[in-house]
MARTI-994248 format. One record per residue: residue in one letter; x, y negated, z negated of N, C-alpha, C in turn. Coordinates in steps of 0.02 Angstrom, whole numbers, padded with zeros to 5 digits, always signed. Layout:
REM MARTI-994248
AXYZXYZXYZ...
***
This chain:
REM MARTI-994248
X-02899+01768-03377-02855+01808-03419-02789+01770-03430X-02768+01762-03479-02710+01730-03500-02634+01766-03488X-02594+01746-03484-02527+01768-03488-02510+01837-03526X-02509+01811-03594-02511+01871-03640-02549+01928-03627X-02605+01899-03603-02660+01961-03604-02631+01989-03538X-02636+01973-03494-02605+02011-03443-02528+02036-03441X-02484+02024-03468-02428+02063-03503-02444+02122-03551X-02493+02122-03598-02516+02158-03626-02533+02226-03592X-02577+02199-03538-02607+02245-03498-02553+02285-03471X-02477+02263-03440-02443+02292-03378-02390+02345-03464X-02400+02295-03517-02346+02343-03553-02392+02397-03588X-02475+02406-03596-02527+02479-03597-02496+02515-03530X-02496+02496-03479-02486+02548-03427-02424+02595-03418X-02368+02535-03458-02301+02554-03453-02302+02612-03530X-02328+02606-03579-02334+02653-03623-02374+02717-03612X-02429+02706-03570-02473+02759-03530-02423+02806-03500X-02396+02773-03452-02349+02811-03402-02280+02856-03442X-02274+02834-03489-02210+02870-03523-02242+02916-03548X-02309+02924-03576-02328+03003-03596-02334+03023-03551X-02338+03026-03485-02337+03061-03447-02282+03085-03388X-02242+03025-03373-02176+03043-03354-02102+03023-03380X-02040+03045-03373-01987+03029-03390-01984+02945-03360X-01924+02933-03382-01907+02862-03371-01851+02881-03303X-01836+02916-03288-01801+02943-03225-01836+02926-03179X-01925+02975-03193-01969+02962-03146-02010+02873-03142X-02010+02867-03183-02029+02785-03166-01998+02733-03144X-01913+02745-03154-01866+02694-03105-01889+02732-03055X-01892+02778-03026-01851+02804-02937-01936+02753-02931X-01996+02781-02942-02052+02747-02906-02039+02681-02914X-02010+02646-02977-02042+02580-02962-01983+02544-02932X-01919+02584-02897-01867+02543-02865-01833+02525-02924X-01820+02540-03002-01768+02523-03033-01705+02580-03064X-01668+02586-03096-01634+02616-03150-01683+02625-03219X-01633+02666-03232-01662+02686-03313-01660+02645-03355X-01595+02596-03354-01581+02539-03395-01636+02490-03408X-01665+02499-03351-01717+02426-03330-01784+02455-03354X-01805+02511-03367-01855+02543-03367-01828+02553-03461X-01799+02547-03508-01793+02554-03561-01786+02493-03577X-01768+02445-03553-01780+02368-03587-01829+02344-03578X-01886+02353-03511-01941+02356-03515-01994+02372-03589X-01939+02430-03597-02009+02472-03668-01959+02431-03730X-01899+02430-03731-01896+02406-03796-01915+02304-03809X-01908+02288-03737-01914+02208-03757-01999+02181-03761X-02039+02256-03730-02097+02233-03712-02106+02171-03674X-02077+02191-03622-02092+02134-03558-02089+02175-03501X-02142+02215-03481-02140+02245-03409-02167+02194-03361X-02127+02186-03301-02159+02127-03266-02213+02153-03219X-02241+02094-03184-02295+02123-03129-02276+02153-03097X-02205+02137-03048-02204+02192-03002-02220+02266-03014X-02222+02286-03071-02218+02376-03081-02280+02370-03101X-02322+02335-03080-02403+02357-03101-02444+02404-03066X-02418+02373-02985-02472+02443-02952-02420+02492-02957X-02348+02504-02936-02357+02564-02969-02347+02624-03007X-02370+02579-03074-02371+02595-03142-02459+02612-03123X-02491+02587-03095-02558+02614-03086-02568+02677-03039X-02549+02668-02980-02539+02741-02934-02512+02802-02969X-02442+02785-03010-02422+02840-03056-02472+02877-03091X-02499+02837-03128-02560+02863-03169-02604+02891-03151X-02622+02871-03079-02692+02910-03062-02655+02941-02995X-02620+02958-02989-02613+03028-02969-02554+03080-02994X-02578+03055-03076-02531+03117-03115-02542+03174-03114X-02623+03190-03134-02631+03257-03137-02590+03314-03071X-02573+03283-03007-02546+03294-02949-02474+03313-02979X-02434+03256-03000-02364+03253-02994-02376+03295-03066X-02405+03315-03121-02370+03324-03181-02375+03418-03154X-02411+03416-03094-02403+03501-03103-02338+03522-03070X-02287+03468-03039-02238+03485-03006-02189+03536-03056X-02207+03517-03120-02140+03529-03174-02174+03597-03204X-02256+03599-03211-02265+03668-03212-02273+03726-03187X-02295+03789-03204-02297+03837-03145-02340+03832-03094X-02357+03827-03023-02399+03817-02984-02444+03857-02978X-02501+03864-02943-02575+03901-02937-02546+03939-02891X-02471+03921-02826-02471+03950-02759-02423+03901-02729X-02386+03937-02693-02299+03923-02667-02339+03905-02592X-02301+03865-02565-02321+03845-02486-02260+03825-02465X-02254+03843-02386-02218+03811-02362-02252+03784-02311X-02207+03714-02279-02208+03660-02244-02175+03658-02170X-02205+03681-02111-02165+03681-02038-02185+03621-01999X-02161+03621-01959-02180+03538-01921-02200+03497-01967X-02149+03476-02024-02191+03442-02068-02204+03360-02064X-02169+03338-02007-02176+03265-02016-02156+03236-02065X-02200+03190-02101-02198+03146-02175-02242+03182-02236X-02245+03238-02224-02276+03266-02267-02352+03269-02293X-02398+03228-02231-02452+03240-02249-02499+03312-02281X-02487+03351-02232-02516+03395-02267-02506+03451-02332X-02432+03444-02325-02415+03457-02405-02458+03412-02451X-02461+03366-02459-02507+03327-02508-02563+03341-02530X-02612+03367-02465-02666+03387-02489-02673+03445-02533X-02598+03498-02511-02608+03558-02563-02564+03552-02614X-02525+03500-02635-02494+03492-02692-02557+03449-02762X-02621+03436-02712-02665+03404-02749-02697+03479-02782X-02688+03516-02767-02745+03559-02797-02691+03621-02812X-02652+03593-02824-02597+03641-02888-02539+03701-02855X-02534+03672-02772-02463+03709-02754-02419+03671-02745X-02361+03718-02758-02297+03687-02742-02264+03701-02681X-02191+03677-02658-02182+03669-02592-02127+03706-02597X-02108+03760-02574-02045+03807-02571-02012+03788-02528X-02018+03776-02449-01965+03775-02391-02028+03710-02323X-01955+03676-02328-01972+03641-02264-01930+03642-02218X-01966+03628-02170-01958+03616-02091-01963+03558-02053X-01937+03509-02037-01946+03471-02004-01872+03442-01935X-01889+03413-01865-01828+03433-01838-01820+03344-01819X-01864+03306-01836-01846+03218-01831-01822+03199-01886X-01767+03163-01871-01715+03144-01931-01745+03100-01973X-01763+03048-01933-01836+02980-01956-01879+03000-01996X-01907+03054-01974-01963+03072-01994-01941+03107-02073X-01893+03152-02069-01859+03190-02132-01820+03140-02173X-01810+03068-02159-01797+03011-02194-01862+02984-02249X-01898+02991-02206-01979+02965-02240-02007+03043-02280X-01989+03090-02254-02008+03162-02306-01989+03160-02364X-01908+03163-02364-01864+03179-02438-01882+03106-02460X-01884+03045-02438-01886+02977-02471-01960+02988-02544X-02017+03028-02510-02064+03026-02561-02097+03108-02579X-02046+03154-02557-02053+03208-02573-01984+03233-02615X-01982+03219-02685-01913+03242-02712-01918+03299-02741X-01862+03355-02715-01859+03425-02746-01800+03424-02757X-01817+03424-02844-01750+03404-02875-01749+03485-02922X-01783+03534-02899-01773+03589-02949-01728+03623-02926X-01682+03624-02857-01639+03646-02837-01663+03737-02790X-01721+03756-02775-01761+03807-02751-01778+03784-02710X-01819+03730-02684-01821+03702-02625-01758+03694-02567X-01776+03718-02512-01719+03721-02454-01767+03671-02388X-01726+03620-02374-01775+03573-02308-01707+03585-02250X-01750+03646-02200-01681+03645-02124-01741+03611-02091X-01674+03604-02013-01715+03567-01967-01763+03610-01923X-01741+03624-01873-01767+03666-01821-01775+03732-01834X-01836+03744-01836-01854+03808-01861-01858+03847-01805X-01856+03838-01746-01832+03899-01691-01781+03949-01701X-01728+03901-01724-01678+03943-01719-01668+03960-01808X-01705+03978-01857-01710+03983-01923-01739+04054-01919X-01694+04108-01971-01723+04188-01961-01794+04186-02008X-01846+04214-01966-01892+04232-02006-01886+04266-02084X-01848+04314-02086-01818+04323-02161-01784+04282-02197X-01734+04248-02192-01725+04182-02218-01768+04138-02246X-01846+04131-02228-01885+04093-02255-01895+04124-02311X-01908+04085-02376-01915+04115-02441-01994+04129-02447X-02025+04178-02505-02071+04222-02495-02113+04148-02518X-02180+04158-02502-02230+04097-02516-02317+04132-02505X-02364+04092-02538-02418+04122-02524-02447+04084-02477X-02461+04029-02450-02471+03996-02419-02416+03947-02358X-02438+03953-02283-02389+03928-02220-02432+03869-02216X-02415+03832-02220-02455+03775-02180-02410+03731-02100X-02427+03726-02049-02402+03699-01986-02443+03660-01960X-02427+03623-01941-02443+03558-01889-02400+03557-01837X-02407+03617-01820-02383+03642-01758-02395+03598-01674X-02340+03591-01645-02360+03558-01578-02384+03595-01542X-02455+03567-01490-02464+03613-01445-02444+03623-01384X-02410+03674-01357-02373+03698-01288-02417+03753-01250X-02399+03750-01181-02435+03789-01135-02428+03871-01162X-02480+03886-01149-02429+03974-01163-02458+04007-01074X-02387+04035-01051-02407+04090-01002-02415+04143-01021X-02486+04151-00996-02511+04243-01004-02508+04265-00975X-02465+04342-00968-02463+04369-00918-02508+04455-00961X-02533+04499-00899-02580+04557-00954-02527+04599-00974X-02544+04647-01022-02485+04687-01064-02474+04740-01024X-02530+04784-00990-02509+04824-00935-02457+04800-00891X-02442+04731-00870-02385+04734-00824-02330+04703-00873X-02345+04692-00931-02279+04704-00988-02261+04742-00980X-02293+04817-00998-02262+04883-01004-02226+04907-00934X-02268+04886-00890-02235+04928-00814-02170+04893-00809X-02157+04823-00826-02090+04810-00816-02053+04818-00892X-02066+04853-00936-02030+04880-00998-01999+04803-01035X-02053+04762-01043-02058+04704-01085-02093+04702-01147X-02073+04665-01182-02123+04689-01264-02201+04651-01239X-02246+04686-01303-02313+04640-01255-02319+04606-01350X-02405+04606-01336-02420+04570-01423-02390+04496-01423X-02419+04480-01478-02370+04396-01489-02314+04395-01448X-02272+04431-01459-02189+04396-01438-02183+04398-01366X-02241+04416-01316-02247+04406-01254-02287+04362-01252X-02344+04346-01276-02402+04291-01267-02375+04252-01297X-02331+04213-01320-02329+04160-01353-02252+04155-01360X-02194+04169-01322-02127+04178-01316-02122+04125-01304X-02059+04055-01322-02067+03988-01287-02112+03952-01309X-02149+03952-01356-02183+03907-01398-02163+03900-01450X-02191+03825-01499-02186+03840-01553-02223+03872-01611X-02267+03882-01567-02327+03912-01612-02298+04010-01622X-02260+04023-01584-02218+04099-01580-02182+04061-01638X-02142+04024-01672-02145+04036-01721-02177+04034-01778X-02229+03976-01793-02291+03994-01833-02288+04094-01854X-02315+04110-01805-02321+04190-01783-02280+04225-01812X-02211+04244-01810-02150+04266-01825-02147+04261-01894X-02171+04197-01921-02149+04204-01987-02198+04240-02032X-02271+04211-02002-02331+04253-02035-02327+04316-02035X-02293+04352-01982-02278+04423-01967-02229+04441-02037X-02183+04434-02023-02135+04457-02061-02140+04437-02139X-02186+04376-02166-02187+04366-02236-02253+04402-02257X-02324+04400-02236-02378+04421-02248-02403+04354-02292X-02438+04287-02295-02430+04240-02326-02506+04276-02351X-02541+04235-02413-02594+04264-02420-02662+04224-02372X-02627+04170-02386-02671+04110-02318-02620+04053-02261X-02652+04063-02207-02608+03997-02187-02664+03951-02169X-02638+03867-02125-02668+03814-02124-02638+03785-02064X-02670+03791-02003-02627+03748-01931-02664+03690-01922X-02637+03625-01910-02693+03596-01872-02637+03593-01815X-02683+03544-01765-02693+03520-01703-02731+03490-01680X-02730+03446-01619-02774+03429-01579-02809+03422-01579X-02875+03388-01555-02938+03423-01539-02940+03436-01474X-02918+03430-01447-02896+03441-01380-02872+03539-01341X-02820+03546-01412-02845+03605-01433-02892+03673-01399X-02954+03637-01417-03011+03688-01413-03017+03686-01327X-03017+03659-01276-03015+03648-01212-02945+03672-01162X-02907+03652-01227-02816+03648-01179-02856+03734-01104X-02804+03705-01048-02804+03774-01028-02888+03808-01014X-02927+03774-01018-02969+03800-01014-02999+03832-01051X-02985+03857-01111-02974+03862-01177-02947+03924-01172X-02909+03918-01165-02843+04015-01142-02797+03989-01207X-02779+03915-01223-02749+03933-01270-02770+03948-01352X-02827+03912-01325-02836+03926-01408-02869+04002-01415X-02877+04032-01377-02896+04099-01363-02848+04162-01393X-02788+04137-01362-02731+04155-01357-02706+04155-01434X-02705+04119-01480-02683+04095-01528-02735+04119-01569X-02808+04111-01587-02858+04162-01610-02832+04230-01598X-02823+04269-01552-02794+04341-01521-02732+04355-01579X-02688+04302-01568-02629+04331-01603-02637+04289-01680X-02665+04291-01693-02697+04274-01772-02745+04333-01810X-02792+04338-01759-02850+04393-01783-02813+04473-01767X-02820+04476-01711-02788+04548-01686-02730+04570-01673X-02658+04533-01678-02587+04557-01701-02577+04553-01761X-02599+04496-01790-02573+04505-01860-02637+04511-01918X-02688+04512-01898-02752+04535-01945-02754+04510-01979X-02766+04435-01971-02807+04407-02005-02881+04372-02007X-02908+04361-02052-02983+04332-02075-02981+04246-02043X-02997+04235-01984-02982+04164-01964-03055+04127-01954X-03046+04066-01975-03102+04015-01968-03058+03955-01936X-03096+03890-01902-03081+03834-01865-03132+03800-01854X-03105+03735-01872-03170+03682-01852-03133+03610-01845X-03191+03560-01789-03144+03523-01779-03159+03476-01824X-03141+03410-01863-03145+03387-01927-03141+03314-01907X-03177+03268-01892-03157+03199-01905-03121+03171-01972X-03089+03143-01974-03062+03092-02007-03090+03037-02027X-03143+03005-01995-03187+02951-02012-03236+02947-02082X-03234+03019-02087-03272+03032-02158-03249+03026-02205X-03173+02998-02226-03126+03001-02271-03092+02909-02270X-03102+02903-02211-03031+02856-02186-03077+02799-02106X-03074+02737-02119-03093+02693-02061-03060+02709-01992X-03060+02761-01975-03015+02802-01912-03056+02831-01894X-03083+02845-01818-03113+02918-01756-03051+02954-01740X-03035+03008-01796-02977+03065-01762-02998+03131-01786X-03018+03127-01717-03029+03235-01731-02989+03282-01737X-02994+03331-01781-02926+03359-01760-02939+03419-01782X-02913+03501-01738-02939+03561-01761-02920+03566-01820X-02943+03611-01873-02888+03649-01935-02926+03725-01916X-02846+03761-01932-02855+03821-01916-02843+03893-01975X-02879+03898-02012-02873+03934-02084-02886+03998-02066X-02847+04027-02107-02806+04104-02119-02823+04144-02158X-02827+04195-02190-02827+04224-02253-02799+04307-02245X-02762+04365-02266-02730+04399-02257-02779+04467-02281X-02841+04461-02294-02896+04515-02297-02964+04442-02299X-03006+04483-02288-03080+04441-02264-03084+04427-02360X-03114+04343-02353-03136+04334-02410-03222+04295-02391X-03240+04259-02438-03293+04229-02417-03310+04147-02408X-03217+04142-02375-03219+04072-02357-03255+04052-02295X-03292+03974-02302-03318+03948-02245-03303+03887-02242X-03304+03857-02191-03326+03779-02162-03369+03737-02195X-03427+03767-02208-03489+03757-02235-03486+03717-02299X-03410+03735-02345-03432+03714-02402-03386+03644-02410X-03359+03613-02362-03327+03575-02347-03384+03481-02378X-03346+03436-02405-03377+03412-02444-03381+03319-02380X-03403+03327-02339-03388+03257-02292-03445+03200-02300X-03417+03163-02326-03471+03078-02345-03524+03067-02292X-03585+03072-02284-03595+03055-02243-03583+02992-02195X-03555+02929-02235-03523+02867-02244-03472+02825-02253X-03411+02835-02214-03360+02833-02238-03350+02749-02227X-03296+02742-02251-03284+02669-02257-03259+02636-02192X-03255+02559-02193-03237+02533-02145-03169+02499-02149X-03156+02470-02082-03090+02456-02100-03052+02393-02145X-03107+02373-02179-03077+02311-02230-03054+02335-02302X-03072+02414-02310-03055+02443-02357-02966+02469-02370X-02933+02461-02282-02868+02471-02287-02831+02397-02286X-02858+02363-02267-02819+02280-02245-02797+02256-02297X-02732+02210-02277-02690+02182-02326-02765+02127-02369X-02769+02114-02419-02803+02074-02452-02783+01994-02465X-02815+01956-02439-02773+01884-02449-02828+01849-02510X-02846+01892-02535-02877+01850-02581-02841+01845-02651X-02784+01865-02638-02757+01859-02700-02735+01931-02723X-02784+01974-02708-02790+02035-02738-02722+02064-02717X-02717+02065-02654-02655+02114-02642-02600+02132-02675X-02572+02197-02698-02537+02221-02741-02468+02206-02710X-02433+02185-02762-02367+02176-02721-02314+02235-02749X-02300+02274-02693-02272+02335-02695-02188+02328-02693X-02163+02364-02753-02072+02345-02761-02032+02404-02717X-02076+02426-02671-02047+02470-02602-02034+02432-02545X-02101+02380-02549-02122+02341-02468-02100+02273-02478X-02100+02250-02548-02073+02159-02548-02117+02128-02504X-02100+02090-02486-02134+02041-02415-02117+02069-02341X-02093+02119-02356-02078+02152-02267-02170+02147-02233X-02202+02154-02257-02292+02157-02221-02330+02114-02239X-02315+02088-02288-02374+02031-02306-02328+01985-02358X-02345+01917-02339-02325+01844-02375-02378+01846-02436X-02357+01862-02486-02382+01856-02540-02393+01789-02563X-02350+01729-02550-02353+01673-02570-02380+01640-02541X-02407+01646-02463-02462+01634-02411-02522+01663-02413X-02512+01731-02451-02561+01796-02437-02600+01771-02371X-02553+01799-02336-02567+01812-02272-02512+01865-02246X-02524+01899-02195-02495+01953-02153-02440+01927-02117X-02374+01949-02124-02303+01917-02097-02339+01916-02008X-02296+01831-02009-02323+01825-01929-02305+01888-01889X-02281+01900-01865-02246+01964-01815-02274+02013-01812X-02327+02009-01840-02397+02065-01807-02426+02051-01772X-02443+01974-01779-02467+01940-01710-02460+01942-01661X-02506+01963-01597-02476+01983-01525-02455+01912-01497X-02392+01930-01451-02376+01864-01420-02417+01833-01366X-02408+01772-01366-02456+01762-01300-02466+01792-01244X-02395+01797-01218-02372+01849-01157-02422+01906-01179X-02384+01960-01214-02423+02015-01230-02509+02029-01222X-02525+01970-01271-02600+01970-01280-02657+01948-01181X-02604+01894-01145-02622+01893-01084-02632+01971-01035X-02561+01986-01051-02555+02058-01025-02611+02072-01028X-02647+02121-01080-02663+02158-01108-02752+02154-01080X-02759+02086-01067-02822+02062-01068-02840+02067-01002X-02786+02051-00969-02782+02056-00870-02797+02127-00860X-02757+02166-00917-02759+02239-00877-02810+02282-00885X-02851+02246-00964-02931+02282-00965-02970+02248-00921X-02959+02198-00900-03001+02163-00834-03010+02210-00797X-02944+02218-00741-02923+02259-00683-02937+02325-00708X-02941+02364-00755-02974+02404-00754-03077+02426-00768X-03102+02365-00799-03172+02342-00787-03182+02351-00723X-03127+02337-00688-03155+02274-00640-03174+02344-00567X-03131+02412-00588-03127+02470-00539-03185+02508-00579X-03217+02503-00629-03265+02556-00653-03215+02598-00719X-03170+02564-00728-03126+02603-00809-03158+02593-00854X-03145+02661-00905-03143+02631-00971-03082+02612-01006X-03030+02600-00970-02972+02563-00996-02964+02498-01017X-02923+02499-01088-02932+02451-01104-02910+02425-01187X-02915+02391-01212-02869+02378-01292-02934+02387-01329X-02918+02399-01406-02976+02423-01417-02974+02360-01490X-03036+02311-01466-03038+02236-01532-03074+02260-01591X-03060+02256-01653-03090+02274-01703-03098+02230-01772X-03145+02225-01809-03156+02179-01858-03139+02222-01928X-03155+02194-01978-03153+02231-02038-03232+02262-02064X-03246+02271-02022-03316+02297-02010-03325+02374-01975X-03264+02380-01938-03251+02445-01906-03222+02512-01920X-03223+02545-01871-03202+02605-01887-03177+02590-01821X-03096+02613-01831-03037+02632-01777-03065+02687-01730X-03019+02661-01655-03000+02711-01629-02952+02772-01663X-02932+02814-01626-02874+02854-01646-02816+02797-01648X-02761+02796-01710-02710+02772-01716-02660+02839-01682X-02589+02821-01622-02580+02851-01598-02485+02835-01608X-02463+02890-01595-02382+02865-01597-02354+02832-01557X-02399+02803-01506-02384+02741-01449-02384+02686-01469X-02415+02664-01555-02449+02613-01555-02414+02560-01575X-02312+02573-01570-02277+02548-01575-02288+02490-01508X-02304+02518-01467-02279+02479-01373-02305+02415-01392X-02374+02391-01394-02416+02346-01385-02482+02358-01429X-02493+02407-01484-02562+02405-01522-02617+02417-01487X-02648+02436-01434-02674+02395-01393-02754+02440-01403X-02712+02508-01447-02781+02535-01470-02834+02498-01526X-02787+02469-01561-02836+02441-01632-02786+02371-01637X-02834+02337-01603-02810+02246-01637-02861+02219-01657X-02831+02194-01738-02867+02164-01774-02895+02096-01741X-02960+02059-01749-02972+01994-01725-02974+01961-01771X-02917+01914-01781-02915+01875-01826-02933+01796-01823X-03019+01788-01776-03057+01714-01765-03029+01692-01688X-03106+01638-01691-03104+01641-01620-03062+01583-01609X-03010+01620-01533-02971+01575-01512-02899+01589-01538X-02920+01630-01568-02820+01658-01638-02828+01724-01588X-02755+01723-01582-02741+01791-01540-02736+01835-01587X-02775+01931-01584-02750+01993-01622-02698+01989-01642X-02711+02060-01689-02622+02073-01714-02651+02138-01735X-02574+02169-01718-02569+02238-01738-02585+02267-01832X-02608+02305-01842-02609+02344-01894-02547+02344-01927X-02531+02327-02007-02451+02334-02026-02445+02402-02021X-02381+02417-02027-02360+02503-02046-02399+02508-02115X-02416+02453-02189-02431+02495-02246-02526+02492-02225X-02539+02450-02176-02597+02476-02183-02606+02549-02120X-02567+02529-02074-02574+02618-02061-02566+02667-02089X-02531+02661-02156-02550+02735-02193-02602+02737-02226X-02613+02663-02261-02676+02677-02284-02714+02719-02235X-02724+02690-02190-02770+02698-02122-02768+02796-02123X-02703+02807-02138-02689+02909-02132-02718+02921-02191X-02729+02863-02253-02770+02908-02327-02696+02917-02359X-02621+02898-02344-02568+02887-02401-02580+02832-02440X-02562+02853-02507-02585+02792-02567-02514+02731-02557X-02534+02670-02597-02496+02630-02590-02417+02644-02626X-02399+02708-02659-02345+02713-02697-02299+02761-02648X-02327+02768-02580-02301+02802-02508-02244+02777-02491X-02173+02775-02479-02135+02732-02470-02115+02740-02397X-02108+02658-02348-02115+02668-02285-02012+02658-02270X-01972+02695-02273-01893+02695-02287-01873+02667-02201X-01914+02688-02143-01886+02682-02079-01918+02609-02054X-01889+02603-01990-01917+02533-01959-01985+02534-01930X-02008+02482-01925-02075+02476-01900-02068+02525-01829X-02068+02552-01807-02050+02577-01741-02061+02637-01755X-01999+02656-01788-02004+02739-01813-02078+02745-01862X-02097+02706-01894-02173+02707-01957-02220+02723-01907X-02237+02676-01867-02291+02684-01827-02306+02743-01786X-02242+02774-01751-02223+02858-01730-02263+02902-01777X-02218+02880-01845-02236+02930-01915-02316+02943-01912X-02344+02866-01923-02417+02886-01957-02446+02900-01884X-02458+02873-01838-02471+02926-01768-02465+02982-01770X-02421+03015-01784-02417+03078-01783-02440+03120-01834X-02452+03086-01896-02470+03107-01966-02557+03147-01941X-02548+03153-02014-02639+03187-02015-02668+03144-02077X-02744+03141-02061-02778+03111-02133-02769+03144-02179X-02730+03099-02243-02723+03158-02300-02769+03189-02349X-02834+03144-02354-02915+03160-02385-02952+03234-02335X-02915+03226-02291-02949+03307-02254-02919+03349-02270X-02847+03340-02259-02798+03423-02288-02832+03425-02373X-02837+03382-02411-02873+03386-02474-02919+03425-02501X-02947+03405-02431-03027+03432-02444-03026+03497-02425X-02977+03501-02374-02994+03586-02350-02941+03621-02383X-02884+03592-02427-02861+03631-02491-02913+03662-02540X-02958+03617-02558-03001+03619-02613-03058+03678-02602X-03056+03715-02539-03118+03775-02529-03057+03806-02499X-02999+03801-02514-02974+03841-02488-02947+03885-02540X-02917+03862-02605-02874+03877-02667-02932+03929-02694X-02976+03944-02707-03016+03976-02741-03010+04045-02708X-03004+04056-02640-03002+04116-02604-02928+04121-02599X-02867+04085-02624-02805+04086-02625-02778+04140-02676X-02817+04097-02739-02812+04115-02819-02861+04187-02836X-02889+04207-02772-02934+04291-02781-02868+04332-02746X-02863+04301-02700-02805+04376-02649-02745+04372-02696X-02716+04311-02740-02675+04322-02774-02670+04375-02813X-02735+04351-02869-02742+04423-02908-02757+04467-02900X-02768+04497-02843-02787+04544-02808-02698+04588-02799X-02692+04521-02801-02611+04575-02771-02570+04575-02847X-02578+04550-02899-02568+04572-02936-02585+04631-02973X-02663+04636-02969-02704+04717-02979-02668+04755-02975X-02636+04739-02901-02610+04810-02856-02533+04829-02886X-02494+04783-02878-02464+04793-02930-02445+04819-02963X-02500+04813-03030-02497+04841-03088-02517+04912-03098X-02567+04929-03041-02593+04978-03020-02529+05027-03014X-02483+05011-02958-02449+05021-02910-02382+05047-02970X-02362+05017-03020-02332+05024-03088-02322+05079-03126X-02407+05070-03130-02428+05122-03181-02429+05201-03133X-02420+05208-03098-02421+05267-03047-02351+05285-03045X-02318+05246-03043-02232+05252-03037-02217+05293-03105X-02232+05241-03157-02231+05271-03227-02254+05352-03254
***
């Protein structure tokens, strides 16, 4: 392909993208001003850098162009992290009323690629101390709630010592009491928890018992749970419960859940040295030497390190462990990526030939690795990123379980509009 022709190509994409977004919206993504983004269109010279993404824009417009219209369904966002799971339900036509998040880092990397510029959106920190009425009305809660011990004590000796019983005794001192509190007091039409997989066992399984109890029978709702790999979406083994809601019984299931039998491996997230790799005007050369195409040395474990590491899966071989670093090719499917994996990697090191010491995963391919697209912007240090996507969720699962979820969203909706109108015409 020639020069021209490939200029050609980046200034179709750059004309593509203006029917579909402002020139506001195409500086903030591609890292410029407006100025730069209008001499672009009038000199017809968009350069490479804004190619990928001038391509990401595009294919995930149908997503962003519903931001500006009316939504299918209002959600809000608690423990939200970086916003994974908002994503999956902003894919299938909700919008995001109120967030929550209480890591500053983390709410650096939120607002950096979550902009609510309509002025209705409110993002506080700590939602403990946030009044359940204060939260604005929404049809959908979604939490990624941490999991904490809960002490149970029985309600009969609630009452004998003149203590409240129900949720606000079973679950007082958690954060999942607030999950609870708010569902109480708003009536959402569905909510969405994950957690763990770990979860289903904690406690013997008292907690997740506990949390079923005050889901189904304090606040009456229609609840389903299942635990969901990630591998079916994403070159990752991460299980993780999701815990779905609905505010009268509909005829949602598990069942209709759509999982590959085949998911990809991990050469599908790796920096590309064949040339291919997109060079992103967020990331520059912070992760990969484009002019080497190769991966910035400093992923590379140090010698020290890599000795460590090797002694200590020995010594643990060597007692009957399964401890140990976990070596992987582009042929694989990951362990769990974890928010440790800042220390030493030691879950997923790449082997990069024999006799070349591993190297850690970059931060942009750990999001790949979570299912964030390449137009994700990583704003914090390698340190705080690696926390982030550790802690994140796969974003092709919240997707997927948006997508059987919205249909029984968009019935109780109109359902409550019926009523309503019903409810109107009786007044009248």
């Amino acid at each position: 392909m020639t020069r021209d022709m490939t200029l050609a190509t980046r200034q179709d994409l750059l004309t593509q993208a203006l029917q579909v977004y402002s020139q506001t919206e195409i500086a903030a993504r591609c890292g410029k001003n407006v100025r730069t983004i209008r001499r672009w269109k009038t000199d017809q010279r968009c350069p490479r850098i804004a190619e990928a993404a001038l391509r990401e824009m595009l294919q995930a417009g149908p997503r962003t162009r519903l931001a500006a219209s009316e939504p299918d369904f209002r959600f809000i966002d608690l423990f939200a992290g970086i916003g994974g799971i908002r994503r999956g339900f902003e894919a299938h036509g909700g919008r995001c009323v109120f967030t929550s998040e209480w890591n500053e880092f983390s709410k650096k990397t939120y607002q950096q690629n979550h902009r609510d510029g309509d002025g209705t959106h409110q993002f506080v920190g700590d939602i403990v101390s946030f009044a359940e009425n204060d939260v604005p009305a929404h049809d959908v809660l979604l939490a990624g709630f941490p999991c904490q011990p809960f002490s149970i004590a029985g309600v009969s000796k609630k009452n004998s010592l003149g203590r409240p019983h129900g949720f606000a005794c079973m679950t007082q001192g958690t954060l999942f009491y607030d999950v609870a509190r708010i569902i109480d007091a708003k009536r959402p039409a569905a909510f969405l928890l994950e957690n763990v997989k770990n979860l289903v066992s904690h406690d013997k399984g008292n907690t997740l018992r506990t949390i079923l109890e005050v889901l189904c029978d304090e606040l009456k709702y229609d609840v389903h749970y299942k635990v969901i790999d990630g591998q079916h979406f994403t070159p990752q083994h991460r299980e993780r419960i999701v815990i779905v809601g609905f505010r009268e019984e509909t005829g949602f299931s598990f069942d209709d859940l759509r999982l590959p039998a085949n998911g990809p491996r991990l050469a599908s997230i790796l920096h590309k040295t064949d040339g291919s790799e997109p060079l992103l005007p967020h990331d520059g050369e912070r992760f990969f030497d484009h002019v080497r195409r190769k991966v910035q040395p400093k992923y590379t474990l140090t010698p020290n390190l890599w000795a460590y590491l090797q002694a200590y899966a020995e010594k643990h071989r060597a007692a009957g462990n399964g401890f140990g670093f976990g070596l992987v090719t582009p042929a694989s499917v990951t362990r769990t990526l974890s928010a440790r994996y800042h220390k030493d990697g030691s879950e997923i090191l790449l082997a990069q030939g024999k006799g070349e010491r591993p190297r850690r995963l970059t931060p942009r391919e750990c999001a790949r690795l979570m299912g964030f697209p390449d137009d994700f912007v990583i704003p914090v240090s390698d340190t705080q990123a690696y926390r982030q996507f550790g802690n994140s969720v796969v974003v092709p699962v919240m997707q997927e379980v948006a997508r059987i979820m919205t249909p029984h969203i968009g019935a109780l909706l109109a359902r409550d509009v019926q009523s309503a109108r019903a409810a109107a015409r009786l007044r009248a």
